[in-house]
C-alpha positions in Angstrom: -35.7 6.4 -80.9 -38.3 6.2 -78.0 -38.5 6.0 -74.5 -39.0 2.5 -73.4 -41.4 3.3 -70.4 -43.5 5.5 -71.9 -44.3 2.7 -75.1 -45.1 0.5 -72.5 -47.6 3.2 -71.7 -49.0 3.7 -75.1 -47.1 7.4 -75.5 -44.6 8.3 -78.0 -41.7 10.3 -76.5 -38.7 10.6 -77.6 -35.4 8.8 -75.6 -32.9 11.4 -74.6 -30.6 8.5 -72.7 -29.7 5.0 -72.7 -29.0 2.8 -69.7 -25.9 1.4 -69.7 -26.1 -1.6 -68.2 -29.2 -2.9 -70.1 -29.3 -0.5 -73.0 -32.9 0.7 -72.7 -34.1 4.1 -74.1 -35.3 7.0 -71.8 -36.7 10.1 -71.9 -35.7 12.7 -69.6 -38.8 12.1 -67.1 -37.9 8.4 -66.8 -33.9 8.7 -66.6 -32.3 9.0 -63.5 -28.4 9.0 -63.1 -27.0 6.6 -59.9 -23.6 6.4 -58.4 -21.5 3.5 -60.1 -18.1 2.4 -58.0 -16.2 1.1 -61.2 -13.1 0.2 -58.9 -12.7 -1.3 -55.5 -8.5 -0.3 -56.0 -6.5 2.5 -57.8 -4.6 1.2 -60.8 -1.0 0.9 -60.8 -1.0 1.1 -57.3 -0.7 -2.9 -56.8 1.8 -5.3 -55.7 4.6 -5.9 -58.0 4.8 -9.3 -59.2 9.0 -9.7 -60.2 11.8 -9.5 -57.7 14.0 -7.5 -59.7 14.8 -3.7 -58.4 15.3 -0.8 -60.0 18.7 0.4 -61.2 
């Protein structure tokens, strides 16, 4: 597989990552890694919906 950018470019090197939100190929001089907040709230840690209690 080959790096998106650097076809675009008219150079053949060879992807070492895909993007996960748009699934492009990148070599390692075009990838970069970002901070992703995949949760604004812990899970299990929410309301509870019945009105029943615990034995």
């Amino acid at each position: 597989m080959w790096c998106f950018e650097c076809r675009q470019s008219g150079k053949d090197e060879v992807a070492e990552a895909i993007c996960r939100q748009c699934g492009v190929a990148v070599c390692r001089r075009h990838a970069h890694v970002e901070r992703q907040e995949l949760h604004e709230e812990a899970a299990g840690l929410a309301k509870s919906t019945t009105s029943s209690s615990a034995p």
